[in-house]
C-alpha positions, 0 to 999 in steps of 0.5 A: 525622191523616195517618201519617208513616213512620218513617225508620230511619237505616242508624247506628240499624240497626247500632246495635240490631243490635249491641246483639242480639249477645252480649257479648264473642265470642270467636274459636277459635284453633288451633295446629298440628305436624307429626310423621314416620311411618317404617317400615324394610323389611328385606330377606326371602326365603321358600323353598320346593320341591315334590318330585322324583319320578322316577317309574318307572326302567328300569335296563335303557333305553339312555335317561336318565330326566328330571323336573323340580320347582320351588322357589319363592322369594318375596324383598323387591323389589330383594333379591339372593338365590342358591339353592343345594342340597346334595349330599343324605343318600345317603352317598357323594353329593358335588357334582357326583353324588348319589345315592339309596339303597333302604337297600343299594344306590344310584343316581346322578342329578343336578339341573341349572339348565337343561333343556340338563343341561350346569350341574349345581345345587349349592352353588357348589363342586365344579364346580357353580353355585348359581341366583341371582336379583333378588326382585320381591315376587311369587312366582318359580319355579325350575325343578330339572331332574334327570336319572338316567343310563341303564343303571345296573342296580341291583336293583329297589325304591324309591330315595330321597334328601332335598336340602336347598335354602338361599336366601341373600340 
């Protein structure tokens, strides 16, 4: 007997194919939402300065002596701050003078905005002017020009005064 193969029809296949899955598949379903993320960036400055050391001062020289430090200041990009430092301690030290004291005695100097010594570095009165600035982020220095004038002739010892810098912004 000769074999005759056995023609499945494409209906058949799908048909026991169907049959294989499980019963009643069930799709996933999702479902979605959106939320905001905030944040408020306020406005900050930091300050802060490195003494101002004279060095040695000849109270006999036909020359001033001058030095400089830096004040630091690190603000909140876009900021507008202005810095500005008092007269000291010393007794007697008013803008635009001020003066450093060794207990009995003093000596005058003054801090200036620039290296040409024309603007004196204040409080914004008295004929003096406060440094103003825009913050970035970084750091920004600033640098304190002093200057003590010549032939002042007080006695001999260690002078000293302590300035207070205020950034306001």
């Amino acid at each position: 007997m000769q074999k005759v193969p056995f023609n499945y029809s494409p209906c058949i296949i799908l048909a026991i194919a169907g049959m294989l899955l499980p019963f009643g598949t069930a799709s996933a379903a999702t479902d979605t939402d959106t939320f905001d993320v905030t944040v408020t960036v306020i406005t900050a400055c930091e300050i802060s300065a490195t003494d101002h050391d004279f060095g040695t001062y000849d109270a006999l020289s036909p020359s001033p002596l001058d030095s400089t430090s830096t004040i630091s200041v690190t603000c909140t990009s876009g900021a507008s701050y202005s810095v500005a430092l008092n007269a000291g301690t010393t007794g007697g030290g008013t803008i635009p003078a001020r003066l450093m004291t060794d207990g009995s005695n003093t000596l005058s100097y003054n801090l200036y905005t620039n290296a040409g010594y024309g603007t004196v570095w204040g409080d914004g009165t008295g004929g003096s002017s406060d440094v103003t600035g825009t913050g970035n982020g970084s750091v920004q220095d600033l640098t304190v020009y002093g200057r003590m004038p010549a032939g002042q002739g007080e006695p001999a010892g260690d002078y000293s005064d302590t300035v207070t810098a205020t950034i306001t912004y």
